[in-house]
C-alpha positions as CSV (number, residue, x, y, z in Angstrom):
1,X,0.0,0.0,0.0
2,X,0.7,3.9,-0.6
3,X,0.2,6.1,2.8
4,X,-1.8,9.1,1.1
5,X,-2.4,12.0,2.9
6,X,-5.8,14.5,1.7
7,X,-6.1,17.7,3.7
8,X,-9.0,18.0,5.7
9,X,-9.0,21.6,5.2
10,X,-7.1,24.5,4.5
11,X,-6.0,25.5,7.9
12,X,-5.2,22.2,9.6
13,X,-5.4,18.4,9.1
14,X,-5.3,15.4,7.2
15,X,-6.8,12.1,6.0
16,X,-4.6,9.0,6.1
17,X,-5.0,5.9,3.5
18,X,-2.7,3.2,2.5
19,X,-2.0,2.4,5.6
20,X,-2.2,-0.4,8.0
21,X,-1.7,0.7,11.6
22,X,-1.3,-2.7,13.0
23,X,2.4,-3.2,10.9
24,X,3.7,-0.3,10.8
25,X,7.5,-0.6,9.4
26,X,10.2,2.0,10.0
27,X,9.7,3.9,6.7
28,X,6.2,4.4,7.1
29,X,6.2,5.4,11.0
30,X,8.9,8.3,9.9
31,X,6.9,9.1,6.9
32,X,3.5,9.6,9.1
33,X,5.4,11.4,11.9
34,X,6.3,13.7,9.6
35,X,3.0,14.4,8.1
36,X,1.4,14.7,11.8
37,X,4.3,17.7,12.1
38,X,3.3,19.3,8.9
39,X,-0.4,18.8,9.2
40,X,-0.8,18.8,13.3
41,X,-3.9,16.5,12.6
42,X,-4.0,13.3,11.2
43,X,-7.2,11.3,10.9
44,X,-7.2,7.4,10.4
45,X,-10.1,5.8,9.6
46,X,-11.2,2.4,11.4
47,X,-11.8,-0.2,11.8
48,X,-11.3,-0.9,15.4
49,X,-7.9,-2.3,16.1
50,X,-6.8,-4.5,19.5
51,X,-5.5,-2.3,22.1
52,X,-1.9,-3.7,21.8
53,X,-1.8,-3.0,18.5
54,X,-3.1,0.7,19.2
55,X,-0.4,1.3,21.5
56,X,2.6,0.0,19.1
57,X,0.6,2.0,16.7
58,X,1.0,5.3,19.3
59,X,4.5,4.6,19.8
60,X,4.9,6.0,16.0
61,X,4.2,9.6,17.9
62,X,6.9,8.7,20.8
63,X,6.8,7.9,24.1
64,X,3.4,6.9,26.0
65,X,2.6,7.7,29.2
66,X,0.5,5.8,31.5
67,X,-3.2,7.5,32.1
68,X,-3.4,9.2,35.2
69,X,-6.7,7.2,35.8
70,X,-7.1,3.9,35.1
71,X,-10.1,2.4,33.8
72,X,-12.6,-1.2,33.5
73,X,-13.1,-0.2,30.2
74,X,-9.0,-0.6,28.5
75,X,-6.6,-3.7,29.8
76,X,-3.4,-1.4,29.3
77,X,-2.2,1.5,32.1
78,X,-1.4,3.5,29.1
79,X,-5.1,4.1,27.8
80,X,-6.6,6.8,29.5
81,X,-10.9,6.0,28.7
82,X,-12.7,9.0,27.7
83,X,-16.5,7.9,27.9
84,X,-20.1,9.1,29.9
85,X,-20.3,5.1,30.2
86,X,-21.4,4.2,34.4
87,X,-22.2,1.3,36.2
88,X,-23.8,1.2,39.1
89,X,-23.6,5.1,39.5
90,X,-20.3,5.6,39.0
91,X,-18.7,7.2,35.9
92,X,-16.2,4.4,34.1
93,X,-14.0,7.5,31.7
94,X,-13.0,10.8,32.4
95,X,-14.3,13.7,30.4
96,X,-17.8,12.0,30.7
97,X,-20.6,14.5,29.6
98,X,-21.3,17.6,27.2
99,X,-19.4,20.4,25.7
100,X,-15.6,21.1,26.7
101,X,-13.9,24.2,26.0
102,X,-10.9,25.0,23.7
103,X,-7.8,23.6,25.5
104,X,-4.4,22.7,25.5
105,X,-3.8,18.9,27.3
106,X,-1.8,19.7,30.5
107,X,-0.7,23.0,29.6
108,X,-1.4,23.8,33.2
109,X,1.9,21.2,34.2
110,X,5.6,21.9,33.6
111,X,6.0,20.0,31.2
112,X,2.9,19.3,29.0
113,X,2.4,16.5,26.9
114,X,3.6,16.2,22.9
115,X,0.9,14.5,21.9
116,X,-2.6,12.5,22.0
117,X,-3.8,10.0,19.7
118,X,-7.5,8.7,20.4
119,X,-10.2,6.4,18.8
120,X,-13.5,6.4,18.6
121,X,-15.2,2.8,20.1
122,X,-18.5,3.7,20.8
123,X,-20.3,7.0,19.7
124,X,-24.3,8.9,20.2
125,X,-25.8,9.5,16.8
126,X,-24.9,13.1,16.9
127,X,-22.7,15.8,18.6
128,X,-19.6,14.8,20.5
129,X,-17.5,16.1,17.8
130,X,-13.9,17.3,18.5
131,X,-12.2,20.9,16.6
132,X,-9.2,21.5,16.2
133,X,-7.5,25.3,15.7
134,X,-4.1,25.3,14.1
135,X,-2.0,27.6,16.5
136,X,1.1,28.3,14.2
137,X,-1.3,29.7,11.8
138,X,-3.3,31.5,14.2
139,X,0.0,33.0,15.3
140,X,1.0,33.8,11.4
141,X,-1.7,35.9,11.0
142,X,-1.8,38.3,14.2
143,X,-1.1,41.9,13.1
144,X,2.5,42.7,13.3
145,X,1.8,45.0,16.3
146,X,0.4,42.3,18.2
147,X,3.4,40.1,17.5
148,X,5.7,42.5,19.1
149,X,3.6,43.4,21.9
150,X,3.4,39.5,23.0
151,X,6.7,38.6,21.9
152,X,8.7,37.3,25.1
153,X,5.7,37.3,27.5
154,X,4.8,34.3,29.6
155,X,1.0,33.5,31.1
156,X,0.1,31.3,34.0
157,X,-2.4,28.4,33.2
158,X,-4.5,26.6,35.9
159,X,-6.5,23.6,35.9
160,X,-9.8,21.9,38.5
161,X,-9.8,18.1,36.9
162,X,-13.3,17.6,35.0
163,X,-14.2,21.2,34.9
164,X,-15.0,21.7,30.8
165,X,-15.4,25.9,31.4
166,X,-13.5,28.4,33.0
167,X,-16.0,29.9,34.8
168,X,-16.9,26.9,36.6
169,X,-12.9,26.3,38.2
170,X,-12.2,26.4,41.6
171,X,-9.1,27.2,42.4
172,X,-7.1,26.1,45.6
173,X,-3.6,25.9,46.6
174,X,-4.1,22.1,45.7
175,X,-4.4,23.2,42.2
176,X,-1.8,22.3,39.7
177,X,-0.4,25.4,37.9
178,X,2.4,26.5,35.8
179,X,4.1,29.5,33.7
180,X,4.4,29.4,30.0
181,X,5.1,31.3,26.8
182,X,2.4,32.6,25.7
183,X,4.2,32.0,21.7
184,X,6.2,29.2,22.1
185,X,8.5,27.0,19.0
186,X,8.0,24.0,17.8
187,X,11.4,22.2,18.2
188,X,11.3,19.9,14.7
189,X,9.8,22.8,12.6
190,X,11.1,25.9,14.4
191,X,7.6,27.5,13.7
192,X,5.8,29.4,16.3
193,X,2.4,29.2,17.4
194,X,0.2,30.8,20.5
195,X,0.2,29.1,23.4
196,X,-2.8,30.3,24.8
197,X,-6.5,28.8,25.4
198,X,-9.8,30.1,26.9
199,X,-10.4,27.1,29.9
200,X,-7.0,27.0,30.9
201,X,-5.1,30.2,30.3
202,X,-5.6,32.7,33.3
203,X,-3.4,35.8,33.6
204,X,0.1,37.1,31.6
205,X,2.8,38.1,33.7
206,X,3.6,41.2,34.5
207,X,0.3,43.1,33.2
208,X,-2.7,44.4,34.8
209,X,-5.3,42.5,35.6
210,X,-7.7,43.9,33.2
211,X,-4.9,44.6,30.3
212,X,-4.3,40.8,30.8
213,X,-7.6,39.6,30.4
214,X,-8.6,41.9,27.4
215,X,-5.1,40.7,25.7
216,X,-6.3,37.1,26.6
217,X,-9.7,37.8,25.4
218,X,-8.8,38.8,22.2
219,X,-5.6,36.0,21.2
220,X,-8.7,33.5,22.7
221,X,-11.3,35.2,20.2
222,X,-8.5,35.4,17.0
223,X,-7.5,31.2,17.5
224,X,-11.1,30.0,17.9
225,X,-11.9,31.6,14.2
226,X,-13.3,29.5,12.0
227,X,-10.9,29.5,9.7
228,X,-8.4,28.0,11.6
229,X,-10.6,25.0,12.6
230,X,-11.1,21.7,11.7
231,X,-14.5,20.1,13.1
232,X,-14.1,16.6,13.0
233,X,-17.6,14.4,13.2
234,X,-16.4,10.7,14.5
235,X,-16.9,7.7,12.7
236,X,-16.2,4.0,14.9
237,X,-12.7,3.0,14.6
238,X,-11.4,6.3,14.1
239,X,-7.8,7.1,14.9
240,X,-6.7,10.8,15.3
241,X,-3.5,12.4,16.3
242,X,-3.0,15.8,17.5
243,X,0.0,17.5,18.1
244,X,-0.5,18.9,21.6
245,X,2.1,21.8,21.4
246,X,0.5,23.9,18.5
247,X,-3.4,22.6,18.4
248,X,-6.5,23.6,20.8
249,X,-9.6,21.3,20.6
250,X,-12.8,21.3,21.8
251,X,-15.8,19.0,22.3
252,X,-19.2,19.7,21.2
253,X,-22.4,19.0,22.8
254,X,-24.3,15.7,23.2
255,X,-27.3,13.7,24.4
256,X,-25.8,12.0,27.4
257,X,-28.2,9.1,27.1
258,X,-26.1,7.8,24.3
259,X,-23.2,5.9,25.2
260,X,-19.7,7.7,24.1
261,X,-16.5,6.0,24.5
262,X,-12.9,6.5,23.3
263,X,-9.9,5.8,24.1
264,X,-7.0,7.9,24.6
265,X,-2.9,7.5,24.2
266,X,-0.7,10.6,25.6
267,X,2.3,10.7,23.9
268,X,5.1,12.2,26.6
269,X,7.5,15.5,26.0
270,X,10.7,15.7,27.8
271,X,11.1,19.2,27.6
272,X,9.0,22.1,28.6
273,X,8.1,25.5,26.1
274,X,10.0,27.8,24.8
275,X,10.1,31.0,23.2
């Protein structure tokens, strides 16, 4: 087979065929690597593959991390279960119901995660859908002025686990924080891209409180355009890879009377942001 890659749009993202995920060989795990840095979006489509094969699969991306919460629903301690699924009461997944903001994974942590790679095992007849915003070009396009004015300037990013909007965190000194660029650089590509997002993203450094949260306001309003987006509507046996470090995504609505279930890799960074 031929790996073929067909942009999803013209922002961000791409359709994978030719391929088979459960033998991958060197050539083609460095020639879809690749793609996933050009494209920050890579979509797979089914059918459902074994999780042992998902995970050699995820190793394509590089290291994988354990979940933070294990699950009933996956065999393996790296697959974190995203899913509205309960028994007897109590939730099975994380993430379990309705709409979730635009976020980076973990950018609240020192060091957040390179990447995620999830599939799709069970999904509700509609809504549920995950977009995607393509930071680098969101960053391409910001006036000049605005480049300059954010250029070296850090923000500090918080996080309440299962809250899905800001509004609703509550904050404690429990709560995991840390200091970022707000632009950082892709190591691979050397390209820049915001490193900002509305759930997660509380304050820059160093500014007034209300300069800061008009700036914020206004790099949050400028990535969530449309035309940065891709909106993806899942199919079963779905695979998609994001890469973590210049993508935001978001969940849309759905009837939480339909099961929902996915299942999640993280693919570990050693390094923190830069500049």
């Amino acid at each position: 087979m031929t790996m073929t890659f067909t942009p999803l749009t013209e922002a961000i993202g791409a359709r994978v065929t030719g391929i088979d995920v459960t033998a991958m060989t060197p050539a083609e795990s460095k020639m879809i690597y690749e793609a996933w840095l050009k494209y920050h979006v890579l979509v797979v489509p089914g059918p459902i593959v074994a999780e042992d094969q998902y995970i050699e699969f995820g190793r394509c991306f590089g290291t994988l991390e354990n979940a933070r919460r294990q699950s009933v629903l996956a065999s393996r301690p790296e697959i974190m279960v995203i899913s509205n699924i309960r028994e007897n009461g109590e939730i099975l997944g994380a993430l379990p119901d309705g709409e979730l903001t635009y976020h980076f994974d973990r950018i609240h942590q020192k060091i957040p995660n390179k990447a995620g790679v999830l599939q799709a095992i069970e999904i509700p007849d509609a809504g549920g859908d995950t977009w995607f915003s393509n930071m680098c070009l969101a960053y391409d396009t910001l006036p000049e002025a605005t480049k300059q004015r954010i250029a070296g300037l850090s923000a500090l990013n918080t996080y309440e686990y299962g809250q899905t909007h800001t509004e609703n965190k509550k904050l404690s000194d429990a709560t995991p924080t840390a200091i970022h660029p707000i632009v950082r650089t892709i190591p691979e590509t050397g390209r820049k891209a915001l490193y900002v997002c509305r759930l997660m993203t509380d304050s820059i450094i160093g500014l007034p409180a209300a300069e800061s949260r008009a700036l914020l306001d206004e790099l949050c309003d400028h990535v969530e355009s449309q035309r940065f987006v891709y909106e993806h509507h899942w199919q079963v046996g779905d695979i998609l890879i994001w890469d973590n470090r210049c993508t935001i995504h978001a969940r849309t609505d759905f009837d939480g009377s339909q099961r929902r279930l996915l299942k999640r890799l993280t693919v570990g960074d050693d390094t923190p942001p830069v500049h």
